[in-house]
C-alpha positions as CSV (number, residue, x, y, z in Angstrom):
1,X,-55.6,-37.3,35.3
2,X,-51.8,-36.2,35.6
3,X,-50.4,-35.5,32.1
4,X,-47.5,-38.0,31.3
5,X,-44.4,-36.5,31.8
6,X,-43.2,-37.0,28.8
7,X,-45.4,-34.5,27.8
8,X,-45.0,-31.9,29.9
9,X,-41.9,-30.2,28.5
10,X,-41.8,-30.5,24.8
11,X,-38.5,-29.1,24.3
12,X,-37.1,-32.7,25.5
13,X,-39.0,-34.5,22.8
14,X,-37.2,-32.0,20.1
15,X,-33.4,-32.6,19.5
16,X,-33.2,-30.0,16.7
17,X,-35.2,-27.5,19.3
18,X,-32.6,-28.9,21.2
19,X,-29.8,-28.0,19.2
20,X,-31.0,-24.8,18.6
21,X,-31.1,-23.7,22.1
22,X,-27.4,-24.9,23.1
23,X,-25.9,-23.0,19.6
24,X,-27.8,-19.4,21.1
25,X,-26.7,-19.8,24.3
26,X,-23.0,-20.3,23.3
27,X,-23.3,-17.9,20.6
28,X,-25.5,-14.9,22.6
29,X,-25.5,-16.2,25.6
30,X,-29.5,-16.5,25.6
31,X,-32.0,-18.7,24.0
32,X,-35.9,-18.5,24.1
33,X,-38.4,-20.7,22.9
34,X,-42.1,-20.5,22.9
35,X,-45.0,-22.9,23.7
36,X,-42.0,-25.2,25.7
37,X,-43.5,-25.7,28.5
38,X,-46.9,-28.1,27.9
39,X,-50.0,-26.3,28.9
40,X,-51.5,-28.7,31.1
41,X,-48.3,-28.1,33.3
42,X,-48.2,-24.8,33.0
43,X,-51.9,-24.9,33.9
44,X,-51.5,-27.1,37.0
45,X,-48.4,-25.5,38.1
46,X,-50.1,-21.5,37.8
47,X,-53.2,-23.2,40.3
48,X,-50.6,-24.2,42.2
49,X,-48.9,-20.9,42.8
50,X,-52.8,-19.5,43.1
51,X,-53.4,-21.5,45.8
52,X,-49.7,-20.8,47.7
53,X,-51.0,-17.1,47.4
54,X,-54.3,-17.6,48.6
55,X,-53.0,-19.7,51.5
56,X,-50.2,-16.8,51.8
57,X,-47.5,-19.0,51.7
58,X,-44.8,-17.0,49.9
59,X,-41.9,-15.1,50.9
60,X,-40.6,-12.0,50.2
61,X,-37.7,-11.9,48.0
62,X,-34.1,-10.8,49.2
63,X,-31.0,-10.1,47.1
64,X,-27.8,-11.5,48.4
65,X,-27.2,-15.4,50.1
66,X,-26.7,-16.6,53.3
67,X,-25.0,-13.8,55.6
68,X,-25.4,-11.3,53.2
69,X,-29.2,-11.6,52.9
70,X,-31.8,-9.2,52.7
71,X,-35.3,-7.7,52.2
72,X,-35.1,-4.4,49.6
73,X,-37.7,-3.2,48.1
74,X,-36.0,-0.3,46.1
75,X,-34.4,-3.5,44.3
76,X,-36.9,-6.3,44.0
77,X,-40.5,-6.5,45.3
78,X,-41.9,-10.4,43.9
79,X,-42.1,-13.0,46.7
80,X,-41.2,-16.3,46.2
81,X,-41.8,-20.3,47.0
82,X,-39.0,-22.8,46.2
83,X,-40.1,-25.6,44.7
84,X,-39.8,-29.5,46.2
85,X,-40.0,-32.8,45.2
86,X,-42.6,-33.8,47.7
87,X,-44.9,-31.9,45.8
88,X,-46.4,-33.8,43.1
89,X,-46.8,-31.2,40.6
90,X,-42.9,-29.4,41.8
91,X,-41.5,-33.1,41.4
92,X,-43.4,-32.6,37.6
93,X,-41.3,-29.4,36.7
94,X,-38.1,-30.3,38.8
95,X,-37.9,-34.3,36.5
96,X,-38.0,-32.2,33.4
97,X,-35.6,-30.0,34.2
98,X,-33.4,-32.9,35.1
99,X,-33.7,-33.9,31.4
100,X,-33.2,-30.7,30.2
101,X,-29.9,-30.7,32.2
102,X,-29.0,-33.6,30.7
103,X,-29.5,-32.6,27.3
104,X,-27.4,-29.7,28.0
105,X,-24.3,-31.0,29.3
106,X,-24.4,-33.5,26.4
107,X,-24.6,-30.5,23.8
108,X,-22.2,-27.5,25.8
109,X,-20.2,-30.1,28.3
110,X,-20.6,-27.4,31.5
111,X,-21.0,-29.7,33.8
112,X,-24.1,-28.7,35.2
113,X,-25.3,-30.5,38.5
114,X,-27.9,-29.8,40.4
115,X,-31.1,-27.6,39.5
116,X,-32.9,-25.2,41.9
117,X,-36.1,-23.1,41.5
118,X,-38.9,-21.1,42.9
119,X,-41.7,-19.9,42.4
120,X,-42.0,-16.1,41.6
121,X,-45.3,-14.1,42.1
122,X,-45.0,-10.3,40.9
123,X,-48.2,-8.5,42.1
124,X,-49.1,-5.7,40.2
125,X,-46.4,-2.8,40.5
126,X,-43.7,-5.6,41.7
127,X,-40.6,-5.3,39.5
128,X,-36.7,-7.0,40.0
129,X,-34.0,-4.1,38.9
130,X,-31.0,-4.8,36.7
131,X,-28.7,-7.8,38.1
132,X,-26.6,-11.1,37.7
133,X,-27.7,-14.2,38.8
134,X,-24.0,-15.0,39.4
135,X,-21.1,-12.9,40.6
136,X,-18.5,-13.3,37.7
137,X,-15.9,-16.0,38.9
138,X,-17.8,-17.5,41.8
139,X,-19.3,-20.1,39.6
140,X,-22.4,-21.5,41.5
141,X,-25.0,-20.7,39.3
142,X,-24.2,-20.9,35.7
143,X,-27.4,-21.1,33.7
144,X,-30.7,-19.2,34.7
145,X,-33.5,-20.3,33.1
146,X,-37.5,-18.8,33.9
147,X,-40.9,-20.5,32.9
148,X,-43.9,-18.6,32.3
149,X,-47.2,-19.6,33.9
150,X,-49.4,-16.7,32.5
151,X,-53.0,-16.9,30.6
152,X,-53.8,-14.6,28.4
153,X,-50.8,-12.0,28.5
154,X,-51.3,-8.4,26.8
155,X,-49.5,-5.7,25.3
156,X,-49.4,-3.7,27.8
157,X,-49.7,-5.8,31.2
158,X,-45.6,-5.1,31.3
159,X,-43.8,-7.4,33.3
160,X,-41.2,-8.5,30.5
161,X,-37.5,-9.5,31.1
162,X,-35.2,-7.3,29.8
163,X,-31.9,-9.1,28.3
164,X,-28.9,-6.8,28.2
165,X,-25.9,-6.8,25.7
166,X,-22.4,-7.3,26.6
167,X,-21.5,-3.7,27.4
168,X,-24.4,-4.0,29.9
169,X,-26.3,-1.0,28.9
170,X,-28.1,-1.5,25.0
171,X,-31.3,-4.0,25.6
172,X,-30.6,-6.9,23.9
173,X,-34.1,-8.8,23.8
174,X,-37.4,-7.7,26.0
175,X,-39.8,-10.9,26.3
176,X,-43.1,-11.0,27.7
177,X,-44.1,-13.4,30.4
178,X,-46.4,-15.3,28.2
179,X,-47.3,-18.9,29.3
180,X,-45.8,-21.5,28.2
181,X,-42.3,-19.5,27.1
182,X,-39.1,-20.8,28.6
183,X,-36.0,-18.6,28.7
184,X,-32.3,-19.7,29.3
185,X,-29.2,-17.7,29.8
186,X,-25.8,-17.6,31.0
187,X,-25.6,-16.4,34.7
188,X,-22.9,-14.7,34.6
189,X,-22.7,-12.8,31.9
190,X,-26.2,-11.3,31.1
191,X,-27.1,-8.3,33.2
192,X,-31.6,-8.7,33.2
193,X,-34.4,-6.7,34.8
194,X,-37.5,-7.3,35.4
195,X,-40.1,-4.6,34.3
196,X,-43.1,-3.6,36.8
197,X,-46.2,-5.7,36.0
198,X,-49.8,-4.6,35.4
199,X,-51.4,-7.3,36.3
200,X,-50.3,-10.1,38.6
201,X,-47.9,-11.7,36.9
202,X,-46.6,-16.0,37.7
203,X,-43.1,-17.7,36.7
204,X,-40.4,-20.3,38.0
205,X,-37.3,-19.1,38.1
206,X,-34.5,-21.4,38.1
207,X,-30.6,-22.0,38.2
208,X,-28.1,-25.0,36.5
209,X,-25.8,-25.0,39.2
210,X,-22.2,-26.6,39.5
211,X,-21.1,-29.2,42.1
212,X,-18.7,-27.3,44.2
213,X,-17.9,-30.2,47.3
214,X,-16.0,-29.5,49.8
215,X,-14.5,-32.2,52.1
216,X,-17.3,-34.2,51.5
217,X,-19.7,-31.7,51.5
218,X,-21.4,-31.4,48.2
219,X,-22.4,-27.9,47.2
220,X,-22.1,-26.3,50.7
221,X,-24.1,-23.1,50.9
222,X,-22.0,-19.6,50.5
């Protein structure tokens, strides 16, 4: 039986969690909460992402959009599945992170309009090297936020995000991908890495984006 969705991302049911989350990420630019995400999602969603890479239906991941994209290695080795809203269990995630946007723009008033996300499978040795999510300025992605599918998580399985400070070189926070934990931070403005796993290691990784329209054209692609 589906679990109600109500249920499946208990940071929407907690307004001081709530409040507590917007105040970080205006203060430090970063916020993360544990045991967000309920575990029958994230249980559903990781045999989701199971079977995608049984049925070898990811991607390799590039850096760079549109005509700038491509495949390096030396920079990011994960592949990738975006997520839809014909898929039951994608619709699941995707609805509560409608409410989450929600909540947001009634707390920190960015404006946020329109939420995209993938899945994110690092096989063992994969690893993402230091990066914004946004180009300072350009404004289409302005919160990142990454959902942990993992069971059972160790010291020592590596893996973590790395957070860094404002002068982009002192660490400001490393976090293990340990289900269940959701992490939120400003696009761009905190440089992150993602450490080599030892051990196959599942997320979402997602972006509050602004509604940049053009003649019509809402959001057109860069």
């Amino acid at each position: 039986m589906a679990q109600p969705p109500d249920l499946d991302l208990l940071i929407t049911q907690d307004e001081c969690l709530l409040d507590r989350a917007a105040d970080a990420l205006a203060d430090v630019g970063w916020w993360c909460g544990d045991d967000i995400v309920a575990p029958a999602l994230v249980r559903d969603l990781r045999l989701e992402l199971r079977a995608l890479i049984a049925a070898d239906a990811l991607a390799r991941a590039g850096v760079g959009r549109e005509a700038d994209f491509q495949i390096d290695h030396s920079v990011r080795r994960d592949r990738i599945r975006w997520l839809t809203r014909q898929q039951p269990v994608h619709a699941r995630f995707l609805g509560l992170a409608e409410d989450l946007r929600h909540a947001l723009n009634r707390r920190l008033f960015l404006g946020l309009f329109e939420f995209e996300a993938h899945f994110a499978h690092y096989p063992p040795g994969a690893f993402y090297r230091r990066h914004l999510d946004s180009f300072r300025g350009a404004a289409n992605r302005v919160l990142s936020t990454v959902a942990y599918l993992n069971d059972h998580w160790q010291p020592g399985d590596g893996g973590e995000l790395v957070l860094y400070g404002a002068n982009e070189e002192d660490e400001a926070v490393r976090i293990a991908p340990r289900g269940g934990r959701l992490v939120i931070f400003l696009s761009e403005e905190v440089p992150h890495e993602v450490l080599p796993a030892r051990r196959d290691r599942y997320s979402i990784a997602g972006w509050y984006r602004l509604n940049s329209s053009i003649q019509g054209q809402i959001d057109p692609p860069r």
